[in-house]
C-alpha positions, 0 to 999 in steps of 0.5 A: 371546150364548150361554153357552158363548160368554160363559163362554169369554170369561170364563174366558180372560179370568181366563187373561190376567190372570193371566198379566199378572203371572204371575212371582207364579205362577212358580217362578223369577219373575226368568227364567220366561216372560220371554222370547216362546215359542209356549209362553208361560204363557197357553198353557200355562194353556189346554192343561191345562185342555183335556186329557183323558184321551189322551197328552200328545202327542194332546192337544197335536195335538188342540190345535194342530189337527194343525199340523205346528208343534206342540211337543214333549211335552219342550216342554210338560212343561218350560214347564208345570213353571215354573208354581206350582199356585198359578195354577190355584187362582187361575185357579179362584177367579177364575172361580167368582166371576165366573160363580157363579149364586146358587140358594138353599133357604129362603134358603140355599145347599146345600154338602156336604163330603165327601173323595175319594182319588184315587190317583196314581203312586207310582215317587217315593218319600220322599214321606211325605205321599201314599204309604201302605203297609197292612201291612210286606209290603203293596206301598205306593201314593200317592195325593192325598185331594181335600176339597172344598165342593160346591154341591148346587144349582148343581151346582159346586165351590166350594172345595178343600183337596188333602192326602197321603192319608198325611197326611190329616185330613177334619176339619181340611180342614172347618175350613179350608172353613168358616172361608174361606167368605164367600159367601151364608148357608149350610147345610154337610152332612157325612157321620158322618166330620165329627161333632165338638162343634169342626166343629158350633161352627165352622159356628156362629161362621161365621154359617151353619147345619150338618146333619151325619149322626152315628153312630145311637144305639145306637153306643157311640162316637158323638156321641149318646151323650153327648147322649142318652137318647133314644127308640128310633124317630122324634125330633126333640129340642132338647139343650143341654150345657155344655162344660168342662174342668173335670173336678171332682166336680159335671161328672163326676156330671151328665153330663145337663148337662155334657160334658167336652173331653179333652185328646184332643178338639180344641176351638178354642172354649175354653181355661184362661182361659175353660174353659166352653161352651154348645152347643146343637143339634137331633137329628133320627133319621128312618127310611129303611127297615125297622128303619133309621134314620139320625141327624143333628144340625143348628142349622137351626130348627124353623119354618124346616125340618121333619123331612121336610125335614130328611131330603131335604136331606140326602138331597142330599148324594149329589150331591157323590158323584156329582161324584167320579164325573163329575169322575175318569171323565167329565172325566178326572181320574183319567187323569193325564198326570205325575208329580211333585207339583207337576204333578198338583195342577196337573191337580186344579184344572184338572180342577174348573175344567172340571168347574165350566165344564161344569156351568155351561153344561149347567145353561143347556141347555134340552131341547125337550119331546116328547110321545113321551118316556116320561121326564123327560129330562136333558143327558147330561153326559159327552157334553157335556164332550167337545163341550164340550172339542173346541170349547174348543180350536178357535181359530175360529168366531164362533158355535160350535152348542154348545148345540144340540149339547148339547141333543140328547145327552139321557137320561131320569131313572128316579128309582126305579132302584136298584143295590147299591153295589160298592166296588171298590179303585182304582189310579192309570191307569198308562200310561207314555206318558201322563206325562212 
């Protein structure tokens, strides 16, 4: 059996059992879906994961095959507003366990956190979690901000967190990542916005190891500098502090040895009763470029890792920044087709289910080797999802030539190309006809 074919079969198959007790995802579990429609939830499920970025009306067309028996847009919106986004996180977790391909590093699997914003329709006011207002004269604008585990080998998401970009909090998103995690033993990589004494330890009580960039050593208000001295170039230092919350003479004058927790600091390793901690980490500070350094902190062992290998692993981590990119303009999540709140959390874990679908057959795809070929070459993942995606909606065919297609939409690999990176401001892709 082809892998597309088996992770089709998969993927409807987790489809189907949810929707056998699909009254636990509805929102009025005693009339919705109880009665036999053409738009039953099964139905439903499969139309939004096989949307991109065309109205509502093309993809139900696209859908259907262009039957002239094709439902209504009123149709689809009113059957998809019964179903809970509870059922595609479901519909999410479900497959990704079933189709998880372990790829580890020295025994370890590679998972970058990080946070995207994604902007969305902002006509719905008096939503004090997602519409912000920088400035009294600024126009405001809504968005969702997307916490997600990603895996740097597999090249897959393995968790989300969505929360109101107005209500956002990266840190706590991390926590929460950490602590549901229950999979192989792992490496979390995290940017400078997660360095913290609580992320560090919540990574260390979960039984799995953390590499965490941190602000560089001259920075008054990073981490390091209560950790410090150190010298100005290259290092790789272990460091020990006691954490307290005491605040007497003794942890005020040997600040070499102890660190106070503020009020203002969040540690959920400590309290009244037990007002002592012992941390240790590894500081790591490796140079990148000339008179350039970068600083991370790490509980990974020496004999285990070098600093070489340190740095490349972290290094990594740009992998996950790639994904936003692929999953809003490739898979199309940035092209969203409602409104309401409930609906649009519906098209984030549909999109990531997508996302994950495709990576998991591009990643199967063997490229036949040409003597021409100047360069390594790689799929070309944007044209993959949109074969991916048009043989999803077909209803027939027993051996549909996916990964032969697949393997001829081909692009080289030019490690060594570099271009300065334009952060532009982005806006919600507001085509009225597109939502319902």
């Amino acid at each position: 059996m082809n892998n597309y074919k088996h992770l089709k079969n998969v993927l409807f198959h987790n489809i189907k059992k949810l929707s056998q007790v699909c009254s636990i995802f509805c929102v009025n579990p005693d009339t919705d879906f109880t009665r036999n429609r053409k738009l039953d939830f099964e139905t439903i499920m499969k139309i939004i994961l096989s949307m991109g970025a065309s109205p509502i009306k093309d993809e139900l067309l696209k859908f259907n095959d262009f039957s002239i028996d094709t439902p209504s847009v009123s149709a689809f919106v009113q059957a998809r507003s019964k179903i809970k986004p509870e059922a595609f996180k479901a519909l999410f977790d479900g497959f990704n366990k079933k189709t998880f391909k372990k790829k580890l590093c020295h025994g370890y699997r590679l998972l970058a956190i990080d946070g995207s914003e994604l902007p969305i329709d902002n006509t719905i006011f008096d939503d004090e979690t997602t519409e912000l207002r920088h400035g009294t004269l600024a126009k405001p604008y809504s968005a969702y901000h997307l916490n997600a585990s990603y895996d740097l080998l597999e090249r897959a998401y393995d968790d989300i967190i969505i929360q109101g970009e107005a209500k956002k909090d990266e840190n706590d998103a991390f926590y929460q990542l950490v602590d549901r995690y229950g999979g192989p033993k792992a490496i979390f990589i995290a940017d400078r916005g997660y360095e913290s004494y609580n992320s560090f330890e919540h990574v260390v009580q979960s039984g799995n190891k953390y590499l965490i960039r941190v602000k560089d050593i001259g920075s008054q208000s990073g981490i390091t500098r209560s950790l410090g001295p150190f010298p100005d170039d290259e290092f790789d230092i272990d460091v020990f502090r006691m954490l307290t919350l005491k605040q007497t003479k003794m942890t005020k004058a040997c600040s070499e040895i102890y660190k106070i927790v503020t009020k203002s600091m969040r540690f959920d390793f400590m309290n009244k009763d037990n007002p002592w901690y012992e941390f240790h980490c590894r500081v790591v500070r490796f140079k990148i470029a000339e008179n350039t350094y970068e600083t991370v902190i790490t509980n990974l062992s020496r004999e285990e890792f070098s600093m070489e290998e340190i740095s490349e692993i972290y290094n990594m981590r740009w992998g996950e920044e790639t994904s936003f990119r692929e999953l809003k303009y490739a898979i199309g999540l940035n092209a969203l087709h409602a409104k309401k709140r409930e609906l649009i959390q519906q098209e984030i874990y549909a999109h990531m289910i997508m996302y994950n679908f495709c990576q998991r057959i591009v990643q199967k795809i063997k490229i036949p080797k040409k003597d021409r070929n100047k360069y390594t070459c790689q799929v070309n993942f944007t044209r993959s999802i949109h074969i991916i995606r048009e043989f999803l909606r077909k209803k027939g065919g027993k051996n549909p030539p996916v990964d032969h297609l697949i393997a001829k939409e081909i692009l080289p690999i030019r490690p060594d190309r570099k271009y300065k990176r334009h952060v532009k401001p982005k806006t919600v892709v507001c085509f009225n006809y597109r939502y319902n």
